[in-house]
N, C-alpha and C positions, 0 to 999 in steps of 0.2 A: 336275409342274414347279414347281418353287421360286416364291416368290413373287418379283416384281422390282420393282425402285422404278422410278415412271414417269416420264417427263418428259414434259412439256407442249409443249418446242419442238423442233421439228425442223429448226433454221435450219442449211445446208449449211456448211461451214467453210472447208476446204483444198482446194486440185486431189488429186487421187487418185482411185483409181478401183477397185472389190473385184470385183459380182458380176455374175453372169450373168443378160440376161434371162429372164424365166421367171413364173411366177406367184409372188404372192407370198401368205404366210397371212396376214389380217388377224384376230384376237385376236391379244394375245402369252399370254393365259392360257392357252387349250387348244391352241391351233395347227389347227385345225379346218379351215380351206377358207382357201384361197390366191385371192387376185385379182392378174392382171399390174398392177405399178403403175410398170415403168421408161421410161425418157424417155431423151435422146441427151443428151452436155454437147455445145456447142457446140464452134466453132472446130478448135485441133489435134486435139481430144481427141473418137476415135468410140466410137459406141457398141457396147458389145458387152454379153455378159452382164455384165448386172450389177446394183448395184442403183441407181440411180435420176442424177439428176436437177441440180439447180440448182448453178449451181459458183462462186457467190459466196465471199467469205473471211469468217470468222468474226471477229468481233473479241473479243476474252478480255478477262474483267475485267483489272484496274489490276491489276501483277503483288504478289501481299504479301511485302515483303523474305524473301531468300533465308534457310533456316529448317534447314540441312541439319545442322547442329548439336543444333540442338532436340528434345530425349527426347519421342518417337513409341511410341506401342503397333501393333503388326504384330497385325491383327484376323484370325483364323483365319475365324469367321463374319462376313459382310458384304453387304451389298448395294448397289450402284452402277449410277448409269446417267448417261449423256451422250452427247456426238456424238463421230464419226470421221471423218474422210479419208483418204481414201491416194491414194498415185501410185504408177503401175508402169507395165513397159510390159508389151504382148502383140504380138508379131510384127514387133518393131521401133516402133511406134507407141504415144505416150503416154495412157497412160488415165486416168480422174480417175472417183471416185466418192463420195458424203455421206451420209450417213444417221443414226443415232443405233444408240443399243445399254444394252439391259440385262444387267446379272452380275451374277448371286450364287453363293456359293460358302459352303464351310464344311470340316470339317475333311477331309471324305474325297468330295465331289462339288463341279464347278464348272459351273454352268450361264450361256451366251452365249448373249442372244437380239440376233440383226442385224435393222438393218427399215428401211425407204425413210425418206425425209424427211416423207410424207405417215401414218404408223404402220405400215403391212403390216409382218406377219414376211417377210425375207427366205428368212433360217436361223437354225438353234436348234444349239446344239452341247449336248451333255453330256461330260463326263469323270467317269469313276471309276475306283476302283484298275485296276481287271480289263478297261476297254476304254473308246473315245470315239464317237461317234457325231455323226454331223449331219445335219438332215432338212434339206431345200430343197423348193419350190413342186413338186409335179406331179414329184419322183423318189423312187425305193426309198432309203429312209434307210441309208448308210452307215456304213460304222465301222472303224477300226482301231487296232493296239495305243498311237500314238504320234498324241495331238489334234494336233500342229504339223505332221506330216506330210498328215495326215487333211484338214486346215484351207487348208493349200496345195494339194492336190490338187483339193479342190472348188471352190474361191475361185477359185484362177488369181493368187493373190496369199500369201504369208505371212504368218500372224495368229500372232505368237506368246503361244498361250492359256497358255500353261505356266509363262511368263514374266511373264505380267501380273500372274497371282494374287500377285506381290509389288510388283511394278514400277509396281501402279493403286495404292499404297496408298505410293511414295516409298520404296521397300524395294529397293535392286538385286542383292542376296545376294550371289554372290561376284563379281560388277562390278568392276570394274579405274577407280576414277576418273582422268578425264584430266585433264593438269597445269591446263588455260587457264581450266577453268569447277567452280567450289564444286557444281553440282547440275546435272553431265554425266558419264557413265560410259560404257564400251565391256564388253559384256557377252565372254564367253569364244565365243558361239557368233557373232558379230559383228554384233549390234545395238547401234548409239549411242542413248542412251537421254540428252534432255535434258528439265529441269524447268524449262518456261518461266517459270512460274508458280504459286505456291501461294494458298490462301485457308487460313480455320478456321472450325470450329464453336463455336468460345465455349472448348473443351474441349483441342483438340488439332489443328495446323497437317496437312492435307492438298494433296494435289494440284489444283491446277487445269487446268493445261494439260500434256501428255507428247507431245513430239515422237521419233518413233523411226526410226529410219534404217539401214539395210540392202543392201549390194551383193547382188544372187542372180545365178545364172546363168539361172535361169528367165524372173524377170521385171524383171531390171535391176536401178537402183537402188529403193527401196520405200523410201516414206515415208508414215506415218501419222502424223496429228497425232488427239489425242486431247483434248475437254473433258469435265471432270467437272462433272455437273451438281446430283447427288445421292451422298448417303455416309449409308449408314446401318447402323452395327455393330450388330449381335447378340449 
C-alpha cells in the first residue's frame, strides 16, 4: 500500500453518513487487525453501519478568491488527505457520517484509505487497470470490474472514486459548467460538483473545500462535503 499523507485531525464536518458498523483496522500502513470504533449520531440520524461518530459542522478556512482561471498542473502522481461527510438516506431515514480519508494515486493505481474520526481504517479501496478491490473490518475482501459500483455496493452510499482522481485536484474533465457559479459544474453522470473554497502552497492554487451532490435512487439525495487537509505531488 502506497504511502498516504497523514492528518493529525479528525474533527467531524458535515451531516452525512457512509459506513456500516463493523470492526475497524487501526494502522492505515498494513491494515492488520481492525477494532470496532462506531457510535450512533444523535437526533434524526440512526445508526447503522457505518463509520462513526460526532456530527458537529466543520468550519473551512477563509475561502481564497475564486481561482478557476488560474493555470493549474493536473498531477498524475499525488498524495492527499482530509475529512468527509456525506448524507444519504437508507430505508427512508436520514443518515449522517464523518471521518477523514487518505489517496494516493498515480499514473496506473489509486489507492483510498477511509477511517473513523478517532484513526481506525474503516476501508481501503484499491484501483487498477485490470480490477478494484475493497477490504472492510472482519469481511472477504471484495472486488469488481467498475470502483464506483464496487464503492456503492459496500458503502450503502456512492463514492465516486473515478471521479475524484480529477475532481480532488479542481480538474472536472468533461463537466458541463453551470451558468450561476465561476467554480460549480454538473458532471454528465449527475454529480454537482461545487468549489467552495480554495487555498495554495506557495506554488500553485488548490482545493480546499468540494461539495458534491447527487440524486440516486438508492440512497436519495447524497451529499458529501470534502476538506483538503494535505496535497503533496510527486
Amino acid at each position: 500500500m502506497a504511502r498516504f499523507a497523514e492528518n493529525s485531525r479528525h474533527t467531524p464536518i458535515l451531516p452525512g453518513a457512509f459506513f456500516k458498523p463493523g470492526a475497524s483496522r487501526p494502522g492505515q500502513a498494513d491494515f492488520k487487525a481492525y477494532s470496532p470504533v462506531f457510535k450512533k449520531c444523535s437526533g434524526a440520524l440512526l445508526a447503522l453501519p457505518l463509520l462513526l461518530g460526532g456530527c458537529a459542522a466543520l468550519a473551512p478556512n477563509a475561502p481564497v478568491p475564486a481561482i478557476a482561471t488560474t493555470a493549474r498542473q493536473y498531477h498524475e502522481a499525488i498524495d492527499l488527505g482530509g475529512r468527509l461527510s456525506v448524507q444519504y438516506q437508507e430505508n427512508g431515514r436520514d443518515q449522517a457520517v464523518h471521518g477523514s480519508f487518505g489517496w494516493s494515486q498515480d499514473a496506473d493505481r489509486t489507492e483510498v484509505v477511509l477511517r473513523s474520526p478517532l484513526g481506525q481504517t474503516v476501508a481501503a479501496i484499491a484501483v487498477t487497470p485490470q480490477a478494484a478491490t475493497l477490504t472492510r473490518a472482519g469481511q472477504p475482501v471484495r472486488s469488481a470490474a467498475d470502483v464506483d459500483t464496487l464503492a456503492e455496493q459496500a458503502l450503502g452510499w456512492p463514492l465516486p472514486v473515478a471521479g475524484l482522481r480529477r475532481w480532488l485536484q479542481g480538474f472536472t474533465g468533461a463537466a458541463r459548467p453551470l451558468p450561476a457559479r465561476d467554480d460549480t459544474a454538473l458532471t454528465d453522470d449527475g454529480w454537482r460538483i461545487r468549489y467552495d473554497s480554495w487555498q495554495s502552497d506557495g506554488a500553485e492554487p488548490y482545493p480546499k473545500r468540494i461539495d458534491l451532490e447527487r440524486q440516486t435512487d438508492s440512497a436519495g439525495t447524497v451529499a458529501i462535503r470534502i476538506v483538503l487537509d494535505s496535497w503533496q505531488p510527486r
